[in-house]
C-alpha positions as CSV (number, residue, x, y, z in Angstrom):
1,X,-25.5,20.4,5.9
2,X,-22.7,19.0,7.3
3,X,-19.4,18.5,5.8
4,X,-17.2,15.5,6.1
5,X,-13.3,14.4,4.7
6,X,-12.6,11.7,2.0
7,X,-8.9,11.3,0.8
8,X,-8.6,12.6,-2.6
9,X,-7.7,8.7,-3.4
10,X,-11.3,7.7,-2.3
11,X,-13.3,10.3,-5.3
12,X,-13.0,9.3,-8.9
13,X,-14.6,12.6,-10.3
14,X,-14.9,11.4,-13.7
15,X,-17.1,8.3,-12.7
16,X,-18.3,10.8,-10.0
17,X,-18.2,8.3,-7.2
18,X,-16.6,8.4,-3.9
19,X,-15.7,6.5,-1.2
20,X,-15.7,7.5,2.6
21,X,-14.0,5.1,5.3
22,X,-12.3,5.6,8.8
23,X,-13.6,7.9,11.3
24,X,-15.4,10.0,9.3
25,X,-16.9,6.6,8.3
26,X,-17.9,5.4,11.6
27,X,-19.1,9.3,12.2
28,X,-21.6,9.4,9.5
29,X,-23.1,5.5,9.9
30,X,-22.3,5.2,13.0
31,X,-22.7,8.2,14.7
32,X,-25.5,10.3,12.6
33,X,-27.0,7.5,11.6
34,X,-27.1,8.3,7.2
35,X,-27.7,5.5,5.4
36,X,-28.8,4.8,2.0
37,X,-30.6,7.2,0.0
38,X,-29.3,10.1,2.6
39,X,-27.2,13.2,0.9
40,X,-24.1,13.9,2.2
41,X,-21.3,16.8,1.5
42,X,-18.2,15.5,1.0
43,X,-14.2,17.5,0.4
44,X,-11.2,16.2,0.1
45,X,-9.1,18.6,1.7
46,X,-8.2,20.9,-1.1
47,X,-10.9,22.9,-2.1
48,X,-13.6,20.4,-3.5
49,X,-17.6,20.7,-2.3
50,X,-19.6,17.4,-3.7
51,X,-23.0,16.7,-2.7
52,X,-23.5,13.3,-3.2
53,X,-26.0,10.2,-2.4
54,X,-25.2,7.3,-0.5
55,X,-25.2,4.3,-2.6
56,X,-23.9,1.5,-0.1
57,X,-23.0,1.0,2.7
58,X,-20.8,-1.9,4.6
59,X,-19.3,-2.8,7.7
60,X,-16.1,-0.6,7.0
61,X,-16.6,2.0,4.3
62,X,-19.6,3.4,2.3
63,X,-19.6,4.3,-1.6
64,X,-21.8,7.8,-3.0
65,X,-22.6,8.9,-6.0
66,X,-21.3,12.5,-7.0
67,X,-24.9,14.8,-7.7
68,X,-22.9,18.2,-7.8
69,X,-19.1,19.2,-7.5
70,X,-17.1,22.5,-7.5
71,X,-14.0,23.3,-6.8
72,X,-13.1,26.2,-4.6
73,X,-9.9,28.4,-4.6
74,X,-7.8,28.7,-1.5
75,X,-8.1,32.1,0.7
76,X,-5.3,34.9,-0.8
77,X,-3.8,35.3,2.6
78,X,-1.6,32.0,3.7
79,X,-0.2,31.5,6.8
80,X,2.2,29.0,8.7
81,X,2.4,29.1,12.8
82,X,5.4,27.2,13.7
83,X,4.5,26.6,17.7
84,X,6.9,24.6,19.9
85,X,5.8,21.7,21.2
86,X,4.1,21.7,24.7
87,X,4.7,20.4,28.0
88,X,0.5,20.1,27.7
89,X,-0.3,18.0,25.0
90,X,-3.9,19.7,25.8
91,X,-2.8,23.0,25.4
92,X,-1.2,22.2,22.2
93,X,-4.4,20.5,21.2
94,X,-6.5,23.4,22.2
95,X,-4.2,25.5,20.0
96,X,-4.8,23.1,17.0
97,X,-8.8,23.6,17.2
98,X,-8.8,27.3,17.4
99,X,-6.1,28.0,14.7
100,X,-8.2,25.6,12.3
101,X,-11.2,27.8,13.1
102,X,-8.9,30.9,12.6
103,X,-8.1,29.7,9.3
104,X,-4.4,28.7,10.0
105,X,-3.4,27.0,6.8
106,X,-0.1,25.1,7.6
107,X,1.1,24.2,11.5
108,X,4.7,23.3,12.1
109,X,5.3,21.4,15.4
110,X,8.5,23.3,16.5
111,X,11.6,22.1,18.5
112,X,13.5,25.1,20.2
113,X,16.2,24.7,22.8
114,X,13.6,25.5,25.6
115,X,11.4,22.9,24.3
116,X,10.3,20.7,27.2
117,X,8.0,18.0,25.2
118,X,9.6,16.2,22.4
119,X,9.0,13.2,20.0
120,X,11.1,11.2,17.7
121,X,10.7,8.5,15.1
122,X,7.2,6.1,15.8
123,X,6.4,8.1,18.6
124,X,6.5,11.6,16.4
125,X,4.3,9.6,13.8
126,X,1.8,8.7,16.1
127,X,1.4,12.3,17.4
128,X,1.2,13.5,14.2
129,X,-1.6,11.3,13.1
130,X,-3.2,12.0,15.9
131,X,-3.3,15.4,15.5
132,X,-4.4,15.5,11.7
133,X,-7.7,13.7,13.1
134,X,-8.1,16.6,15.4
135,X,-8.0,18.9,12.6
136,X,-10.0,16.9,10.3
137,X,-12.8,17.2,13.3
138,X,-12.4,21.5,13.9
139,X,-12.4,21.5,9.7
140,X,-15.7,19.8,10.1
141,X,-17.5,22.2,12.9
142,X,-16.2,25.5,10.8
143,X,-17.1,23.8,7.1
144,X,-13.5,24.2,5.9
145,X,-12.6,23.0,2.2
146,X,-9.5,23.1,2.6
147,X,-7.5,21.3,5.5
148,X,-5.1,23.0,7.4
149,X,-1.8,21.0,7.0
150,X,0.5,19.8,10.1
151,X,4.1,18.4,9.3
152,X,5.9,16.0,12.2
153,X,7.7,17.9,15.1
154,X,11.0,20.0,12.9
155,X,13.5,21.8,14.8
156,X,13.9,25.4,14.9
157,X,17.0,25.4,12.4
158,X,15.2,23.7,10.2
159,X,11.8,26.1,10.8
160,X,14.1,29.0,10.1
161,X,15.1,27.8,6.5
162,X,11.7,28.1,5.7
163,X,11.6,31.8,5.7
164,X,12.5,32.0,2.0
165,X,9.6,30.4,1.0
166,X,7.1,33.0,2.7
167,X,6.8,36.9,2.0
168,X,6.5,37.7,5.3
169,X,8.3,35.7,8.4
170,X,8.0,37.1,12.3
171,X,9.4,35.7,15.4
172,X,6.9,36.8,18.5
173,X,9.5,37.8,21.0
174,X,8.6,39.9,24.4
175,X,12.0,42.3,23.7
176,X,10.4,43.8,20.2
177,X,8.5,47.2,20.4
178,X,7.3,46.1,16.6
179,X,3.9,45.0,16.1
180,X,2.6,42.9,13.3
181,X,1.0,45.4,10.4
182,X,-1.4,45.4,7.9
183,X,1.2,44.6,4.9
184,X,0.6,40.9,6.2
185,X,-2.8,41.0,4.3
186,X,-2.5,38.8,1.1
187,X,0.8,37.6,2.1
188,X,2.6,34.3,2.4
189,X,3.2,34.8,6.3
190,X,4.9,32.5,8.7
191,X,4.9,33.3,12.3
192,X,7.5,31.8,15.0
193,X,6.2,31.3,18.5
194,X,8.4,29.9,21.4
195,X,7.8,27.2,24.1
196,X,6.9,28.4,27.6
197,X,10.0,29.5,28.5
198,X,10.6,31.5,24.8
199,X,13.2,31.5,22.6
200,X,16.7,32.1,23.8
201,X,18.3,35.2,23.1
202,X,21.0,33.2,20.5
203,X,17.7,31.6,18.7
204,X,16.3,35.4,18.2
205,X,19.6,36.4,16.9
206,X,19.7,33.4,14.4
207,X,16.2,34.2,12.9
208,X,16.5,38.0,12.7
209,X,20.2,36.7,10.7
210,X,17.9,34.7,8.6
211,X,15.5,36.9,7.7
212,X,12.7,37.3,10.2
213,X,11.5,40.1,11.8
214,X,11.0,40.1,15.7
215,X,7.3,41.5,16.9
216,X,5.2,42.2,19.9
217,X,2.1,40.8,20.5
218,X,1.2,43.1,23.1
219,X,2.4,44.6,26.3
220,X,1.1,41.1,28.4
221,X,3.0,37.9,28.6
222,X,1.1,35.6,27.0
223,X,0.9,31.4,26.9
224,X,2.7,30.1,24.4
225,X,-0.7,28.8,22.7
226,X,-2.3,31.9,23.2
227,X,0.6,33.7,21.4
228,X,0.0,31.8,18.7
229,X,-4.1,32.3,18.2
230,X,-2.8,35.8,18.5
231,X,-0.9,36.2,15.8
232,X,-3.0,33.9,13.7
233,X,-5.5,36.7,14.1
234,X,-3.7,39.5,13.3
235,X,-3.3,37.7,9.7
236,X,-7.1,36.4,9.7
237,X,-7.5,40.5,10.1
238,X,-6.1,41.0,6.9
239,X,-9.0,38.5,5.2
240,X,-11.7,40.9,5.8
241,X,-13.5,41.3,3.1
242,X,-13.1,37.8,1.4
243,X,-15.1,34.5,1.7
244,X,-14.4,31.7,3.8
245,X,-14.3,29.3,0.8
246,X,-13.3,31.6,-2.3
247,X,-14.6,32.0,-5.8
248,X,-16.2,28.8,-7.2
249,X,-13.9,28.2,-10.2
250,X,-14.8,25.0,-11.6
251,X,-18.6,23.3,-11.4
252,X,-19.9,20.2,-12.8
């Protein structure tokens, strides 16, 4: 069955109703064709799986009626990819779709000194809602209950204060002979890539200060998207062994 987004505003779970509007809206009347009667599964982004009927349905949003729910817990392996921004808003896209199906859980639009693209104020906001509809659509094709999270475009000072919030945090840079090991499985990872051009030499020299660790992802030089997808596999390595979705720990 497929699998579509509410916001956790739109599902009253003690009613059990729901409400689905915007473009996943106009995706499942418009597009698929549901209507009335038709059964639907439903998630708000954090772990919930409803099947529910389709009660009514107007010009703008359509209202269900909750016939199962269960929440689901989040994979034990978390990671962040902090990618620079682009000078191909495509590739950057293409990086989005892939690291959604890889199971990246949090994407930090990244600002570096060799960062070509760039995006302030309304601008930045509009990107960034932009690219939360992309992931909305790759969470749909893999049947993800939980939606990976994208903040607006940061810059690389302020990526590298994050590091104490992670148990793990690696800067991809050509220079290291280290690779990423298995002691990333289960962790709280976050992984620095660089623009096209990498980081400088002062930027490497500021993260290993803060914390980070500087690995290789191979003997190749490698795009700056593919970099990414690269590490987010070495982490999606480490989820062997466990479930896309979790343990079910609630059901109604």
């Amino acid at each position: 069955m497929d699998l579509f987004y509410t916001s956790p505003d739109c599902i009253d779970e003690e009613l059990g109703e729901l409400v689905v509007e915007g473009e996943e809206f106009h995706h499942i009347v418009r597009v698929l064709r549901r209507s009335v009667g038709d059964t639907i599964c439903v998630t708000d982004g954090r772990g919930l799986c409803a099947r529910a009927a389709i009660r009514s349905v107007d010009k703008r949003r359509l209202r269900a009626e909750m016939l199962s729910c269960e929440r689901l817990q989040p994979p034990p392996a978390r990671l962040t990819i902090a990618l620079s921004l682009l000078k191909s808003p495509q590739r950057f896209d293409f990086f989005l779709e892939k690291a959604t199906e890889l199971g990246v859980d949090r994407i930090v639009p990244m600002v570096s000194s060799r960062t070509v693209s760039r995006a302030r104020g309304d601008k930045a906001r509009r990107k960034t809602e932009r690219w939360r509809n992309l992931l909305v659509s790759a969470s749909r094709q893999t049947k993800r209950f939980y939606l990976p999270l994208i903040t607006e475009p940061v810059s690389f000072q302020e990526v590298l204060a994050m590091e104490a919030e992670h148990d793990v945090a690696c800067i991809a840079h050509e220079s290291s002979l280290e690779v990423p090991c298995g002691e990333m499985s289960g962790s709280n990872v976050l992984f620095l890539v660089g623009p096209e051009g990498g980081f400088s030499s002062t930027e490497v020299g500021q993260a290993l200060e803060a914390g980070f660790q500087a690995v290789s992802l191979g003997p190749s030089i490698l795009r700056a998207e593919t970099a990414a997808l690269c590490a987010a596999a070495f982490v999606r390595m480490g989820r062997l062994g466990t479930t896309g979705c979790g343990e079910t720990s609630m059901k109604r």
